[in-house]
N, C-alpha and C positions, 0 to 999 in steps of 0.2 A: 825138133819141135820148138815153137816159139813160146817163150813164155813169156802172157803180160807184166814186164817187171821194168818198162820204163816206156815213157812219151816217144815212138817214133819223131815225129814231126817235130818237136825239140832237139833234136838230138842231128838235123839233118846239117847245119851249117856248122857242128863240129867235124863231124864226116866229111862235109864238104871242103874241111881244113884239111883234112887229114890228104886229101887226094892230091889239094895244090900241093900239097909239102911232099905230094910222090915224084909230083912233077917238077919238083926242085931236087930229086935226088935219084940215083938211078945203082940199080940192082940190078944183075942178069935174072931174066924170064920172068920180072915183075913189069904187068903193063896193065896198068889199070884204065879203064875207061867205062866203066859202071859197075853197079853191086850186086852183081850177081856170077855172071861168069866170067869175070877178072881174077874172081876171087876162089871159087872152086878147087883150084890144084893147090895150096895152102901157102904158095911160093909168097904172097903180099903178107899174110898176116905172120910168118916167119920175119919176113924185110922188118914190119914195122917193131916189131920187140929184139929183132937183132940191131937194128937202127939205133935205139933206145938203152937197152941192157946187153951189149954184147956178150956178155957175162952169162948170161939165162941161155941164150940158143946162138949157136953157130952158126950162119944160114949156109957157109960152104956145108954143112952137113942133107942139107936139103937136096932134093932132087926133084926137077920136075916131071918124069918118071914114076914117082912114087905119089903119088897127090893123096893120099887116105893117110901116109905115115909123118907127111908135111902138116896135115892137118891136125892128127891125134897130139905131134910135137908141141904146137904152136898155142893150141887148146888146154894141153896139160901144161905146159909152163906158165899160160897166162890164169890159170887156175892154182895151180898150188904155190909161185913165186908171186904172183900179182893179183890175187885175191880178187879175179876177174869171174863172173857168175858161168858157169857154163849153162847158154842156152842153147846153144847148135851142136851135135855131134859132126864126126868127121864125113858120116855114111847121108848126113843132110845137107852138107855143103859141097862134096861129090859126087853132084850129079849131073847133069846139061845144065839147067836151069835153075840154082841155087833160087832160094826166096830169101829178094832182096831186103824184104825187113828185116830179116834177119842177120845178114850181114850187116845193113846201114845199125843194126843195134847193138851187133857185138861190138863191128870195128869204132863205134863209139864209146863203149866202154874201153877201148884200148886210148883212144885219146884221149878219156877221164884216168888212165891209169898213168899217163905221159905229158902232164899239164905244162911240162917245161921243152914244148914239140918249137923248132926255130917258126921264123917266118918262112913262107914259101921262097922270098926270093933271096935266099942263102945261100951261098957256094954251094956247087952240084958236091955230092958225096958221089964216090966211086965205090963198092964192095964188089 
């Protein structure tokens, strides 16, 4: 469930940061190319806080396989280590067709929680 707790439409050309800067760095089974079912099996929003805090989540612990466990991981660390709102469960972002607001609003609260994100056009990272 979405909850009104920020300006979609603000918040789009953070997200839109966030995407170039995927495409400046590269993780196995992360491929994003819109906000909805890129995002579903939890493998991107694991990348982006492994990217950031390898410390908080391992993404080799990830599987693409498990998408409900990738997701509850990614959701409970960015909630109780980065004091990230939980507005989506795992069982609403695991489904065909995620609601893209709601990704483009969490994965924006992950770029408010990661302000020090490079430029996109930085050495590729390999994980």
């Amino acid at each position: 469930m979405l909850k009104q707790c920020c300006n979609v439409t603000e918040s789009k050309l953070h997200v839109a940061y966030v995407i170039l800067f995927f495409h400046s760095c590269s993780y196995d089974n992360v491929n994003l190319t819109n906000f909805d079912k890129s995002w579903r099996d939890g493998m991107a929003f694991c990348a982006i806080i492994n990217r950031h805090r390898p410390d908080l989540l391992d993404f080799d612990d990830c599987d693409l396989d498990t998408p409900l466990e990738n997701l509850a991981l990614a959701f409970s660390v960015a909630e109780e280590k980065l004091d990230i709102v939980r507005i989506v469960d795992p069982e609403d972002v695991c489904v065909p067709k995620p609601d893209d607001k709601a990704v483009l609003t969490y994965v924006s609260f992950l770029h408010h929680a990661f302000p020090d994100m490079p430029p996109p056009h930085w050495k590729k990272v390999r994980h």
